[in-house]
C-alpha positions in Angstrom: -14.0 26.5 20.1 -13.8 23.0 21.5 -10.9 20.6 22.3 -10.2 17.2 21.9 -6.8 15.3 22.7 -6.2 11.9 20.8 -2.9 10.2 20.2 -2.6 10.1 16.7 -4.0 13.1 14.2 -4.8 11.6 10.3 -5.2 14.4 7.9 -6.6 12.6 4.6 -9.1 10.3 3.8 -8.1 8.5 0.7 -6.7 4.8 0.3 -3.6 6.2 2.3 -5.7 7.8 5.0 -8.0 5.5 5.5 -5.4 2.2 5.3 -3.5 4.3 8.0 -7.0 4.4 10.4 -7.4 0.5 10.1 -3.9 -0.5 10.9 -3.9 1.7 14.0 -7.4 0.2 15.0 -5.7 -3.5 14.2 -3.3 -1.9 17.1 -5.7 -0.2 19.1 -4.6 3.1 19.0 -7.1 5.6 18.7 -7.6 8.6 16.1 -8.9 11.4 14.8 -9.0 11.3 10.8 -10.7 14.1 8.4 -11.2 14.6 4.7 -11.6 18.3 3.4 -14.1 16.5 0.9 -17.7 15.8 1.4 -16.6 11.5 0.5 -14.9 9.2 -0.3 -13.5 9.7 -4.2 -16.0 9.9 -6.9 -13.2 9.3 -9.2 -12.1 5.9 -10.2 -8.4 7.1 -10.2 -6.0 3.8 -8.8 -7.4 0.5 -9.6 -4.5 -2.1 -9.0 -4.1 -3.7 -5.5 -0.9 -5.5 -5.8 0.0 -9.1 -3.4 1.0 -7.7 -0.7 -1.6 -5.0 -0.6 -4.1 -7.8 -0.2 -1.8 -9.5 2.1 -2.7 -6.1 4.6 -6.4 -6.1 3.7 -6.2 -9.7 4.4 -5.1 -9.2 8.2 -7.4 -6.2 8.3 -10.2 -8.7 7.5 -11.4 -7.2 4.4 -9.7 -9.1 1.5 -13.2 -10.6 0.8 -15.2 -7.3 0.7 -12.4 -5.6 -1.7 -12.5 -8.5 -3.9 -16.1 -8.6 -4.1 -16.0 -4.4 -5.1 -13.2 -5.9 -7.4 -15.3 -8.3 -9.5 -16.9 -6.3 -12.4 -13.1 -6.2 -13.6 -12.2 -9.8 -13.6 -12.6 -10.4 -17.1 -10.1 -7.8 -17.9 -7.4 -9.1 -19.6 -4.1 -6.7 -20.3 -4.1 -4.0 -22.5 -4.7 -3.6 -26.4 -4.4 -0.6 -28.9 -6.6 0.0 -31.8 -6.8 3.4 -34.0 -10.4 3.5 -33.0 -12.7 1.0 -31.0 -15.8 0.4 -32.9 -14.1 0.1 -36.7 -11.6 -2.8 -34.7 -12.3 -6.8 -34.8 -11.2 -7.6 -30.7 -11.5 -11.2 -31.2 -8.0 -12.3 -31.5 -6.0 -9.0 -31.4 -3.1 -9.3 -29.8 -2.5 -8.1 -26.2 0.2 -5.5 -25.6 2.9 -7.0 -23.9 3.7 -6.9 -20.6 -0.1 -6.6 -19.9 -1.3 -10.0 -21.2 -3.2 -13.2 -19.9 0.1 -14.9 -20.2 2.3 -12.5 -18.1 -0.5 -12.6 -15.8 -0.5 -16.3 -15.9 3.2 -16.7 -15.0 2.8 -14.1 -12.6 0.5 -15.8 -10.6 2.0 -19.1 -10.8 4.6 -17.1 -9.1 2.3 -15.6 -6.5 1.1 -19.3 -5.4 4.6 -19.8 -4.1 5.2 -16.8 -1.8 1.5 -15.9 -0.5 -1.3 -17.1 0.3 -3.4 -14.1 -1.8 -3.5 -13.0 -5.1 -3.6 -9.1 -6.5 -7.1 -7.7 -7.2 -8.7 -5.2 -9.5 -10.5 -3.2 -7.5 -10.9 1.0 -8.5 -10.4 3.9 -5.9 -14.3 5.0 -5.6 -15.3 1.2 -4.9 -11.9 0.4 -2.9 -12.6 3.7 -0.4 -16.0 3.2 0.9 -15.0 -0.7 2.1 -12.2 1.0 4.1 -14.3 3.9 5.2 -17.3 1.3 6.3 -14.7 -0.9 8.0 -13.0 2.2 10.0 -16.8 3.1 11.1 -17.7 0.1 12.4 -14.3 -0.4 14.3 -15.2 2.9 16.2 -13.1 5.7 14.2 -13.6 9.1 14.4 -13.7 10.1 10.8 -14.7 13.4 9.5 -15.6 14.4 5.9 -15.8 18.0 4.7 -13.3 19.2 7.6 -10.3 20.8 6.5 -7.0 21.7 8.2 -6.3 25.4 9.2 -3.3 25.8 10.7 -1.0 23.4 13.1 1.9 23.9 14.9 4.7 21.1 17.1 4.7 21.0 20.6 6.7 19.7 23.4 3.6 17.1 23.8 3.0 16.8 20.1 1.1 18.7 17.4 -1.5 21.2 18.1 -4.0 21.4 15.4 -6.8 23.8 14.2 -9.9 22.4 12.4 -13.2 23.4 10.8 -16.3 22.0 9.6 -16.7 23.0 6.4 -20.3 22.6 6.7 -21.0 24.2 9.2 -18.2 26.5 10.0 -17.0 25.6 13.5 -13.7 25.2 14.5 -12.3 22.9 16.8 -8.5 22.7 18.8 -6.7 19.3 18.2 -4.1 18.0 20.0 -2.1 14.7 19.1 0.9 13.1 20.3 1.7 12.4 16.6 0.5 13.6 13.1 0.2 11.8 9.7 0.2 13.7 6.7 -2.2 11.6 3.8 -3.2 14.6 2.2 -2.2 14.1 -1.1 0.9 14.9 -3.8 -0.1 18.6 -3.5 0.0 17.8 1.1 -0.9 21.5 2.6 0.9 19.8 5.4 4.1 19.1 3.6 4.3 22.6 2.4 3.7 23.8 5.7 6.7 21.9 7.0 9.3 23.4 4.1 9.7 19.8 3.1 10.8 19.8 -0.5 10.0 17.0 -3.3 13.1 15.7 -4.9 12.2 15.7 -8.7 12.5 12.8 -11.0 11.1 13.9 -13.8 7.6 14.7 -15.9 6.3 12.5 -18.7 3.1 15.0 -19.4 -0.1 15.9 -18.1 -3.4 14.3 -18.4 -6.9 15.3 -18.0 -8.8 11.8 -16.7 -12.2 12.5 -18.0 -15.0 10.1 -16.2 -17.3 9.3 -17.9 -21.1 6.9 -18.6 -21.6 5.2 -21.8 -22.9 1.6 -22.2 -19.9 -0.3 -24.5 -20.9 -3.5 -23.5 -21.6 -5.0 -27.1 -18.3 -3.7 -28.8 -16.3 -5.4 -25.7 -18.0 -8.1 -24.3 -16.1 -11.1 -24.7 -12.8 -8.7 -25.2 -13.0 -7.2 -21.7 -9.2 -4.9 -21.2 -7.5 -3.3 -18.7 -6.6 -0.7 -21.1 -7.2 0.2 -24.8 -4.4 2.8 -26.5 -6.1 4.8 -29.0 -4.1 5.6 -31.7 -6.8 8.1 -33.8 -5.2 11.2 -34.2 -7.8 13.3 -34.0 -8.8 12.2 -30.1 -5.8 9.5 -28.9 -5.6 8.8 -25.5 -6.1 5.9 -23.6 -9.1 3.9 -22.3 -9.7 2.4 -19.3 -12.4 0.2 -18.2 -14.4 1.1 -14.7 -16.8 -2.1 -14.6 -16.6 -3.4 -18.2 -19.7 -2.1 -19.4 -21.1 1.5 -18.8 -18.5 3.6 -16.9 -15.1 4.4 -18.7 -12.1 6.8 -18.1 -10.7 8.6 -20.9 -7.0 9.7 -20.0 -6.5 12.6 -22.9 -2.7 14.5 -22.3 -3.1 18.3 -22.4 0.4 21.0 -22.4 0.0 23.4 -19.2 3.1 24.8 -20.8 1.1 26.0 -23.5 -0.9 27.5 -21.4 -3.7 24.6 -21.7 -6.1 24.1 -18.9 -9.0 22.1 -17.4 -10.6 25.1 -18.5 -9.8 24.0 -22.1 -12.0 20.9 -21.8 -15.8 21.7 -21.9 -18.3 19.1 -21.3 -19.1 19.0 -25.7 -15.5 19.0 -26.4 -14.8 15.7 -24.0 -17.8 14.1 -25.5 -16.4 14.6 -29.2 -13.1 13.3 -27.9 -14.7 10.0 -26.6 -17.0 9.2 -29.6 -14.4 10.0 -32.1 -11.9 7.4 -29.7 -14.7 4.9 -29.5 -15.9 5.4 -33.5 -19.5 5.6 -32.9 -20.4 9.7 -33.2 -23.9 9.4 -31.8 -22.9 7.6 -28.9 -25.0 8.5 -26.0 -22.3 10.2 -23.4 -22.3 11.9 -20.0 -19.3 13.6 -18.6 -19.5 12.3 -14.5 -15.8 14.5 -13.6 -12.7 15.4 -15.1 -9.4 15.1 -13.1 -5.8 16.5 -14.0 -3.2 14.7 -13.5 0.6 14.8 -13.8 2.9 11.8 -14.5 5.9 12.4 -12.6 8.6 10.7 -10.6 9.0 12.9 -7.2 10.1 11.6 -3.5 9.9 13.6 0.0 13.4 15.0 1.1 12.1 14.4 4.2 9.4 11.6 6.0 9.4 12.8 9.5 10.1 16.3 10.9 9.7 15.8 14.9 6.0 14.4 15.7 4.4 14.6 11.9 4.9 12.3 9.3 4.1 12.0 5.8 2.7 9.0 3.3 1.1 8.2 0.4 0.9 10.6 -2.1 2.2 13.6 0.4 5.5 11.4 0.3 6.0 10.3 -3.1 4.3 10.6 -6.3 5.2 8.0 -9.2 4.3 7.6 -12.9 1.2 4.6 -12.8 2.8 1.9 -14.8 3.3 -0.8 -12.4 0.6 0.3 -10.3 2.9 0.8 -7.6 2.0 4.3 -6.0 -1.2 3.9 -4.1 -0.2 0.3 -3.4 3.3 2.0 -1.9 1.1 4.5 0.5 -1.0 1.5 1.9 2.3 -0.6 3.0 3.3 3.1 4.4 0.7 2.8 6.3 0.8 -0.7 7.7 4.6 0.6 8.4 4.2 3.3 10.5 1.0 2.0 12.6 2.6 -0.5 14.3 5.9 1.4 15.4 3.2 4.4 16.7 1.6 1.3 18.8 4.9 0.6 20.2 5.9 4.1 20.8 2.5 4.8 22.4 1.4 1.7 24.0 4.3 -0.4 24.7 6.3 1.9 25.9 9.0 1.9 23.0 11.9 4.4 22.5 10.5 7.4 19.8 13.9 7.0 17.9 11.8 3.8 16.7 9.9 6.1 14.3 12.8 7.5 12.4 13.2 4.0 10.8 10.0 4.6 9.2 11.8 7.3 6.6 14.9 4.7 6.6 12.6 2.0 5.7 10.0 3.6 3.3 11.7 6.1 1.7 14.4 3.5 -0.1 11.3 1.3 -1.3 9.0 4.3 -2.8 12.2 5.7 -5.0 12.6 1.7 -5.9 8.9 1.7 -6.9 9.3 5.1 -8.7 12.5 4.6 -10.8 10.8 1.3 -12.1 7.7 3.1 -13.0 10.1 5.6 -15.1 11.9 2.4 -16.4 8.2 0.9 -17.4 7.5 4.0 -19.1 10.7 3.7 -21.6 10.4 0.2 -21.5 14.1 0.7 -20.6 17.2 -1.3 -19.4 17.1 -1.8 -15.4 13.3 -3.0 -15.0 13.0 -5.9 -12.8 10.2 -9.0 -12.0 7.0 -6.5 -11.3 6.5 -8.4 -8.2 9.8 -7.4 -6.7 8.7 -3.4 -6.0 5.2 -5.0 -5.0 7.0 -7.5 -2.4 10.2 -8.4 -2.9 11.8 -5.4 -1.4 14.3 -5.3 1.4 14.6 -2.9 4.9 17.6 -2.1 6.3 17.0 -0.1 9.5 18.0 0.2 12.7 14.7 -2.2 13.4 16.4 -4.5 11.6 19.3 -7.1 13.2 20.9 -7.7 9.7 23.5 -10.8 8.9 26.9 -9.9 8.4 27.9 -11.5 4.1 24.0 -11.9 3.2 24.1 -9.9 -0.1 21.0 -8.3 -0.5 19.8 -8.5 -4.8 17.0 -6.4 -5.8 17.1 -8.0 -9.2 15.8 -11.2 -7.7 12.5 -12.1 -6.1 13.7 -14.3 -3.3 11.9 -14.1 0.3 14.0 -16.7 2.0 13.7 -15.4 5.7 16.5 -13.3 5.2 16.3 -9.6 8.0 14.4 -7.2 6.6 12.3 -9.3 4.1 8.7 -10.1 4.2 8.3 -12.9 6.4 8.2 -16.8 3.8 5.0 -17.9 3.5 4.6 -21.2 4.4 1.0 -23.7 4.0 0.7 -25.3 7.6 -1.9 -27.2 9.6 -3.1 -24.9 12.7 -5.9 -26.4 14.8 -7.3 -28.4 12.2 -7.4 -25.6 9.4 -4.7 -24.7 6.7 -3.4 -21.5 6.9 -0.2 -19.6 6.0 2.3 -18.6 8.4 1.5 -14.8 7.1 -2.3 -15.4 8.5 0.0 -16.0 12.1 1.3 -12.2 12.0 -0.3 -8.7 12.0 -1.1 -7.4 15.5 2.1 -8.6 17.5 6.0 -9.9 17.5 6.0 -13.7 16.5 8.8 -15.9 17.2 8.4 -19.1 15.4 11.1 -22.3 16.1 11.7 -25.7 14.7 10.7 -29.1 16.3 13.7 -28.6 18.5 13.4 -25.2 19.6 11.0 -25.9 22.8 14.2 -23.5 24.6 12.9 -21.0 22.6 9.4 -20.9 24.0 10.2 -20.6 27.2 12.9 -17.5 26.4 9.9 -15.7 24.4 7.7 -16.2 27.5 10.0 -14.5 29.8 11.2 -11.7 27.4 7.5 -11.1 27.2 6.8 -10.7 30.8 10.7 -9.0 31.4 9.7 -6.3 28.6 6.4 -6.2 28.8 6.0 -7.1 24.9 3.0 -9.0 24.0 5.0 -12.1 21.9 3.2 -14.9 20.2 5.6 -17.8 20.0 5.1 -21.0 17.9 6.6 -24.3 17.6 6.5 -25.5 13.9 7.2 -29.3 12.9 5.7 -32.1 11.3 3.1 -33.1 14.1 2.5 -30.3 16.3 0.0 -27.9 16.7 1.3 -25.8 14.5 2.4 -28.4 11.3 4.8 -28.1 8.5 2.6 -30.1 6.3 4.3 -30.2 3.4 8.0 -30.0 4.9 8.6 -26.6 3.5 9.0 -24.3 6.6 12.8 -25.0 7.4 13.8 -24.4 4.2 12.0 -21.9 3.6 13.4 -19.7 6.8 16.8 -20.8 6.1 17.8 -22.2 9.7 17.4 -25.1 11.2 15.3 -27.2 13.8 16.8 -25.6 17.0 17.1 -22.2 15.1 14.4 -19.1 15.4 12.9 -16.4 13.7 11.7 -13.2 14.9 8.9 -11.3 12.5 7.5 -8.1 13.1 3.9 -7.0 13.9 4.2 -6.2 10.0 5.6 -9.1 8.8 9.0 -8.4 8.3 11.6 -10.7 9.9 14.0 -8.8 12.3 15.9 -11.2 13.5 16.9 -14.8 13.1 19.4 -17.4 15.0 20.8 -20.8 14.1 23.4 -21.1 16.8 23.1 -22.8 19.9 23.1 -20.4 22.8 22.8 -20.7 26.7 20.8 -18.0 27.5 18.2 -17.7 25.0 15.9 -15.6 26.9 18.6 -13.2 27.4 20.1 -13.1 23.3 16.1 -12.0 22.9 15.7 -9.3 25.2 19.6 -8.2 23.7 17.7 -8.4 20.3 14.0 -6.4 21.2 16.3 -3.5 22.6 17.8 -3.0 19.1 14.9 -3.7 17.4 12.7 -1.0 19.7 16.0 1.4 19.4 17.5 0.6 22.9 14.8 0.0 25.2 15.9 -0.4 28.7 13.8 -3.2 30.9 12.0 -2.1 33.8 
């Protein structure tokens, strides 16, 4: 049995798993990740990258090639519902609100003013492979068809037990930390005792995948979704690339007793051609998938050196499209407070603001994909579970009387909101001030903040923090070309903002002070839970 040490231990290799690899490359921290499966998903399961999704795939250099996997759905517009397919005129029928163009229009008018990206259509089996690819060429060490045995905590961390499936072996791991990505059903979780809080189920499904060229009832008509209404095979269509590959989502009762089992290849195909009208339709069955909507949070995050996301954390009905978009920003959460922990030398009380941070936003996310469900009273903009949400940690410097709405989409540079995006000049190109942020802390100051430089310099060197620090006005290197950035930040030419290697603003001053330098190392030591300079 070999060994192998490595600071941080992914178990999982979906959109969770793998998002966790690249943010903790973006870092530099290395990894171990494996996947008990031979690939990535065969199964088009989530297909909705929300804003700030892309705003992570965007720093992680791949908001190009996940658009490009994206663009046989582009045409989809919103949802429609028809008793049967064929036997319906699509020209002109109406879209089910909230899905339609003109939502998705005001939406994105929206989107223009607080990012610099749009959401993207993009299914799980074409979404994975860029992710994997990426990881790969960035040097991970990722392992398919290896499961998890057994693991235990350690003084130094988490000792692990592995095997190739393949081939049998088994290897000894041992990591200074563990992530849990291994799915609503996480081995890991159930190893640790960790119980889901239940919200609720609204029924079972059975996705059936399947190939089937529909390109001349749709085209023209292309949807997101299509509710069948026929009674003898409802369900509910969803297009894969707007032409030959379609997932029927068909609700079964396991409390009848009902199973997979109950869904043979020649019964799914009836299903599908009485749905689409057309009973000679040539059909092939590619996978069937249960799945359960239901509403269910981790008790628990973090139990000493493992931690869970994704689906291992929180499972959520899919209207709003919020749960695997919910694991990613896990993710992107928890990789840079490892670096700092690991690499900057960061007090580990820093990691328990990951479960204060994340676990308030994925109940958000989950009670508004109940409220979506119901089409109930308490549903707010879509955007604001995608972006708009708060943190209020102990990485956080909060203002005292700031009252914190979650009924509003407002990022206005207020602690513990995603960082304003703001179109400036930089070196002769345009970019947003989110383009600025990713891999370290950023300090960014008004046109009379040249103090504030200087105090991020030293607090840099004192701490031994890489800091970038910027200047912003109307001429500088860094210009505020259309005179947005004050306002936008809420302080005011002398003032500052501090924004974290995720984008989140920690901290931020208008007041005069003496010792700047020293107000900033006062402010890192909460931030990295008490940190004592060397």
């Amino acid at each position: 049995m070999s060994k192998k040490q490595i600071p941080v231990f992914i178990v999982g290799g979906g959109l969770t798993g793998l998002s966790t690899a690249l943010c903790l490359a973006n870092q530099n921290i290395s990894y171990l990740l494996i996947e008990r499966h031979a690939g990535t998903s065969i199964h088009p399961r989530a297909n909705g990258m929300n804003v700030r999704t892309m705003e992570i795939f965007r720093e992680l250099e791949i908001e190009k090639e996940i658009r490009a996997a994206g663009e046989v759905l582009e045409k989809s517009n919103g949802a429609i519902e028809v008793k049967v397919l064929a036997e319906t005129d699509l020209n002109g029928l109406k879209r089910i609100a909230p899905n339609g163009h003109q939502l998705e229009a005001l939406i994105g008018e929206q989107v223009k003013n607080i990012s610099p990206v749009t959401g993207c259509a993009c299914s799980q089996d074409q979404s994975e492979p860029v992710l994997l690819k990426e990881a790969q060429q960035r040097g991970g060490d990722i392992r398919f068809s290896t499961e998890l045995i057994d693991f235990e905590q350690t003084k130094a961390g988490v000792q692990a037990v592995i095997r190739d499936r393949k081939t049998g072996q088994t290897e000894t791991i041992y990591a200074e930390y563990m992530i849990a990505a291994d799915g609503a059903k996480s081995q890991v979780r159930q190893a640790l005792g960790i119980e889901f809080t239940d919200g609720g189920s609204f029924g079972h499904h059975i996705n059936i995948y399947f190939q089937a060229d529909l390109t001349e009832l749709i085209e023209g008509n292309e949807f997101i979704l299509c509710n069948i209404t026929n009674p003898e095979a409802p369900g509910v269509l969803l297009s894969v690339n707007n032409k030959d590959r379609w997932c029927f989502h068909v609700v079964y009762h396991p409390e009848k007793g009902e199973s997979v089992d109950d869904f043979p290849q020649a019964h799914c195909i009836d299903l599908i051609r009485k749905a689409i009208g057309l009973p000679n339709l040539d059909v092939v069955i590619l996978s069937l998938l249960p799945w359960e909507a239901a509403s269910r949070i981790a008790d628990l995050y973090q139990v000493g050196s493992v931690f869970l996301a994704g689906d291992a954390a929180h499972v959520m009905p899919p209207k709003g499209a919020y749960g695997a978009n919910t694991g990613i920003q896990d993710a992107h959460n928890l990789a840079w407070k490892l670096a700092a922990v690991l690499r900057d030398g960061a007090n580990p009380d820093l990691l328990t603001t990951y479960e204060q941070e994340r676990k308030p936003v994925a109940q958000f996310a989950a009670n508004q994909s109940v409220l979506n469900l119901a089409e109930g009273e308490g549903r707010v903009h879509p955007l604001i579970p995608a972006i708009g949400y708060s943190y209020q940690s102990d990485a956080i410097v909060s203002e005292e009387n700031i009252e914190i709405r979650l009924d509003e989409l407002r990022l206005d540079g207020v602690p513990g909101k995603r960082a304003p995006h703001v179109w400036c000049s930089y070196r002769g190109k345009r970019i947003s001030t989110i383009d600025l942020l990713g891999k370290t802390f950023v300090l960014f100051t008004g046109d009379k903040g040249e103090e504030w430089l200087h105090a991020a310099s030293n607090v840099s060197l004192l701490l031994e923090i890489p800091i970038q620090a910027y200047q912003i006005s109307a001429y500088g290197e860094l210009a505020d070309i259309d005179n947005n950035w004050n306002g936008a930040y809420g302080i005011r030419s002398e003032g500052a903002v501090l924004i974290r290697p995720d984008g989140f603003v920690a901290w931020r001053t208008n007041g005069r002070m003496e010792n700047k330098a020293e107000m900033l190392a006062e402010v890192f030591q909460q931030i990295l839970c008490h940190r004592k300079p060397t």
